[in-house]
C-alpha positions in Angstrom: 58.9 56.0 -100.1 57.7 59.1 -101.3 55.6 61.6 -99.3 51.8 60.6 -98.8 49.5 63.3 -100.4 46.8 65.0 -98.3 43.7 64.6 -97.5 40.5 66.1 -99.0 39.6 68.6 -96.9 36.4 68.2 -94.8 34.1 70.7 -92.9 33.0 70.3 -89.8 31.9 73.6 -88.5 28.4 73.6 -87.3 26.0 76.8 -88.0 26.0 79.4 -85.1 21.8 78.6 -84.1 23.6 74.8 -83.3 26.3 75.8 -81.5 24.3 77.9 -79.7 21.8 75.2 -78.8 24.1 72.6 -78.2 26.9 75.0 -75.7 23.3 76.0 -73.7 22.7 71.9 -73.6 25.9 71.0 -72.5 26.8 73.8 -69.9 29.4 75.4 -72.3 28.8 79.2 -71.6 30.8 82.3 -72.6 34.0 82.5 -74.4 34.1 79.3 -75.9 30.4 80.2 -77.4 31.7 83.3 -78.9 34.7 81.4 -80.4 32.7 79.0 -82.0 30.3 81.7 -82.8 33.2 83.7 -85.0 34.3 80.9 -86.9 31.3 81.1 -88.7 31.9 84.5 -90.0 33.6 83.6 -93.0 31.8 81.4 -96.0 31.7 78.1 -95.9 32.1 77.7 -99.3 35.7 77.2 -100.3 36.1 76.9 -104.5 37.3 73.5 -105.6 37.0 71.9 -102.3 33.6 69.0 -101.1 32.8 70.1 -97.7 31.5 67.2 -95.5 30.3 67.3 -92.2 30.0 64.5 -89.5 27.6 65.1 -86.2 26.2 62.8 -83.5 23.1 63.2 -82.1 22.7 66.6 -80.8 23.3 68.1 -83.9 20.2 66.5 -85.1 17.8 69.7 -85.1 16.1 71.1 -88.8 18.2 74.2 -88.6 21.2 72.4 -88.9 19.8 70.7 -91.8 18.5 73.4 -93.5 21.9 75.2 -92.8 23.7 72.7 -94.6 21.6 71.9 -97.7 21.4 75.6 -98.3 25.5 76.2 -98.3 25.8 72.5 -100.4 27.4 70.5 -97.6 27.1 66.8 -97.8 26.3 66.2 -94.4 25.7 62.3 -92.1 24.3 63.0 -88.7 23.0 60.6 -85.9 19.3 60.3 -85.8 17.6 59.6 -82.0 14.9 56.3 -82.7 11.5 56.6 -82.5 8.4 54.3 -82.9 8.1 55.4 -86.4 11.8 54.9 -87.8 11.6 51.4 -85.8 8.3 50.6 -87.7 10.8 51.1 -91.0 13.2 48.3 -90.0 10.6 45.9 -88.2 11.7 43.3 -91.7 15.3 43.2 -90.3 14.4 43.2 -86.3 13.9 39.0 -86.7 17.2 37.0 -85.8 18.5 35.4 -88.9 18.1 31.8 -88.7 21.2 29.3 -88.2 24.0 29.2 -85.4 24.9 32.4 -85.5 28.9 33.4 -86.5 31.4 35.0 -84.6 32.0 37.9 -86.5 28.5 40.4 -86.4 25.8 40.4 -88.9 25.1 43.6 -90.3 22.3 44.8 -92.4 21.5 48.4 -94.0 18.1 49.7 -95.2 17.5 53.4 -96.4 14.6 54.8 -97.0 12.9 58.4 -96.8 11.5 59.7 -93.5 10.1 63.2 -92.3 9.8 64.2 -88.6 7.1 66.5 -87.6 9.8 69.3 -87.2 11.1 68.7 -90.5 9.9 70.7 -93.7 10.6 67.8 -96.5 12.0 64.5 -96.3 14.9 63.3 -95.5 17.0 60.3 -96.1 17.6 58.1 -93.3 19.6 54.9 -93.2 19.3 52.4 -90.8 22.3 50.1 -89.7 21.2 46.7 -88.1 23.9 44.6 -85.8 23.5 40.9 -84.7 26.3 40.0 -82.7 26.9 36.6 -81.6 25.7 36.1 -77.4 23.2 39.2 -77.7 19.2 38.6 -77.3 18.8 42.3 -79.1 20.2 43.8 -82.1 22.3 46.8 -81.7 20.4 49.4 -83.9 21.3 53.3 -85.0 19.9 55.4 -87.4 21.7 58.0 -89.6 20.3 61.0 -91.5 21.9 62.5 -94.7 22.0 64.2 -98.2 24.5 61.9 -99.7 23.5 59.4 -102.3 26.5 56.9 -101.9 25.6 53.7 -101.0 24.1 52.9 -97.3 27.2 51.2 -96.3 30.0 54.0 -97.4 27.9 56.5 -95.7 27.7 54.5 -92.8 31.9 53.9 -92.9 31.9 58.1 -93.8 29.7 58.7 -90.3 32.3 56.1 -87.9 35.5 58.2 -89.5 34.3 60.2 -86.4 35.5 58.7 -84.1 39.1 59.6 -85.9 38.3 63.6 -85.2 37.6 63.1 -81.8 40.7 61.2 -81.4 43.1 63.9 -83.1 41.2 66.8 -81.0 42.4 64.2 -77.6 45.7 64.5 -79.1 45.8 68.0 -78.7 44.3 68.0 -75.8 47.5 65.3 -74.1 50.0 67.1 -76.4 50.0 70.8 -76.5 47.4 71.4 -73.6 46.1 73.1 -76.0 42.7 74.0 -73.6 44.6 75.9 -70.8 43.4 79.3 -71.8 44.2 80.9 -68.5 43.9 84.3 -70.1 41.3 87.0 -68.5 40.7 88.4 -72.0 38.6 86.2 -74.7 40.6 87.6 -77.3 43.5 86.4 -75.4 42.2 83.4 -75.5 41.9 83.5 -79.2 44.9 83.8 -79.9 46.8 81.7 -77.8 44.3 78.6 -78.7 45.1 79.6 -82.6 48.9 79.3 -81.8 48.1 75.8 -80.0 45.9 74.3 -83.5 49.3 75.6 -85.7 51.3 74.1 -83.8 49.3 71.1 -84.2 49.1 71.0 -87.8 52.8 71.7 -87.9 53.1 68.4 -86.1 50.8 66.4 -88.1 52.5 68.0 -91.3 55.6 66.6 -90.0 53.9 63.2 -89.1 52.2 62.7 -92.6 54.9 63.9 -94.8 58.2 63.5 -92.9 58.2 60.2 -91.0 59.8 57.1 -92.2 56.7 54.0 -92.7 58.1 52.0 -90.4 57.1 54.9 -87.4 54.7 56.3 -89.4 52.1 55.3 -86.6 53.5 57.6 -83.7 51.5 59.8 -82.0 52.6 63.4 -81.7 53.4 62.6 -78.2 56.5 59.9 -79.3 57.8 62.7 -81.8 58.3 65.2 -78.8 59.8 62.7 -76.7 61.7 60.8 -79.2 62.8 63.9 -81.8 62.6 66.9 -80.3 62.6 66.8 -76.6 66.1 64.6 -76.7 69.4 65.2 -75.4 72.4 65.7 -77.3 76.1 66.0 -77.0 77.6 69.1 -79.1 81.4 68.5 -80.0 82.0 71.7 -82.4 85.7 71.5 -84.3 87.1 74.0 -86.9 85.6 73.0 -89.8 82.4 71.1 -88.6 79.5 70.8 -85.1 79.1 67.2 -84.2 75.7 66.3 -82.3 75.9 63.0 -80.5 72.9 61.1 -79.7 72.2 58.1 -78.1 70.3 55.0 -80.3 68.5 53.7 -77.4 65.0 56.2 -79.4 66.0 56.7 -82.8 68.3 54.8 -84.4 71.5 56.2 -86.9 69.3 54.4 -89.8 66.0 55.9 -89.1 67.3 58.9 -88.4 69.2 59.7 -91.4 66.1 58.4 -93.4 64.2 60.9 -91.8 66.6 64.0 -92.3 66.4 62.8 -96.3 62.7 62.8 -96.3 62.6 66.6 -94.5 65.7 67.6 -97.6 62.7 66.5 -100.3 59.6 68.1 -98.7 62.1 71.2 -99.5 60.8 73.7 -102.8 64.0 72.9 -105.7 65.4 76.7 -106.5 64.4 78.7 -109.0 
């Protein structure tokens, strides 16, 4: 099976006024402010590359809008309800008639909205949920500059979820928020050292792995490939390493030292 190609890179970085806004909401205060705060230094523009950006609810502020539509960044952010957005979606707030099924009925509506706060209108699409046992309809409202369809921007905004999952990864994994330093830039550095060692592992996930382990977590591929024990036999002509099956079978293991020889550059 030949290595999987990667993804298309998305952006993610909030503007500084945002961060700033959300770190006083939240309690965050000092370094991790002024870490945030430098990433957005450089231009967010990046040549050949569609920058996307997913936010929930507390990114949902005009600036961060404006920020956006001004740097060309498709952007899907959740949108608090109000009287007025429910007054949109009052046609799909009735209970469909019949015995209802067991898997959820869903319903999207777009249409264009302006908050008092906001200089123009926006696009806002509306997601609708009946689920089967529930009196009420489970209801959220999303607000973006994409024109896909209602329902791929609605699948673009849940990918979310994903992110967060990856930055818990790190988190278990490499620890990587013990920043125990006194100095900020210490800090800096050593949490840059913990995200490239992350990406080495998910390099090695995406592109080395056989299919059939494919789905293990970086936590299985310290445990299982790196942090193992090994038996060292070295002879005249050759070093023997003897490992026990009971984690990684001969099989899978020599498929995975074959994939690692063709992720390497052919000489020039």
């Amino acid at each position: 099976m030949p290595p999987r190609s990667p993804r298309r890179l998305l952006h993610e970085q909030p503007p500084a006024s945002a961060l700033r806004a959300r770190a006083t909401r939240c309690g965050v205060k000092g370094s991790g402010v002024r870490l945030a705060l430098g990433a957005q230094q450089s231009s967010p523009v990046i040549r050949g590359c569609e920058l996307y950006f997913r936010g929930d609810a507390a990114f949902a502020s005009p600036g961060v809008y404006e920020y956006l539509e001004q740097n060309h960044i498709l952007y899907a952010t959740r949108l608090p309800a109000n009287q007025v957005l429910s007054r949109d979606i009052e046609h799909l707030m009735t209970r469909p008639v019949g015995r209802p099924p067991k898997r959820p009925r869903v319903f999207y509506h777009d249409f264009s909205y302006q908050a008092t706060s906001w200089s123009t209108p926006r696009r806002v699409i509306a997601k609708v949920e009946w689920h089967a046992g529930e009196l009420f309809p489970r209801v959220g409202f999303i607000v973006t500059n994409m024109t896909a369809k209602a329902k791929n921007v609605v699948r673009f905004y849940n990918k979310r979820g994903n992110c967060e999952q990856w930055i818990k990864e790190g988190k278990r994994t490499l620890t990587w928020t013990r920043l125990s330093c006194t100095r900020f830039s210490s800090n800096q550095v050593r949490l840059a050292l913990f995200v490239l060692a992350y990406n080495l592992g998910n390099f090695f996930r995406r592109f080395a792995l056989p299919s059939q382990v494919s789905h293990w977590s970086l936590s299985s591929i310290q445990l299982k490939l790196i942090k193992i024990g090994a038996k060292v036999m070295s002879h005249s002509r050759r070093t023997i390493f003897q490992m026990a099956e009971v984690a990684v079978p001969e099989a899978l293991f020599a498929a995975l030292l074959e994939r690692i020889r063709c992720l390497v550059a052919a000489p020039t």
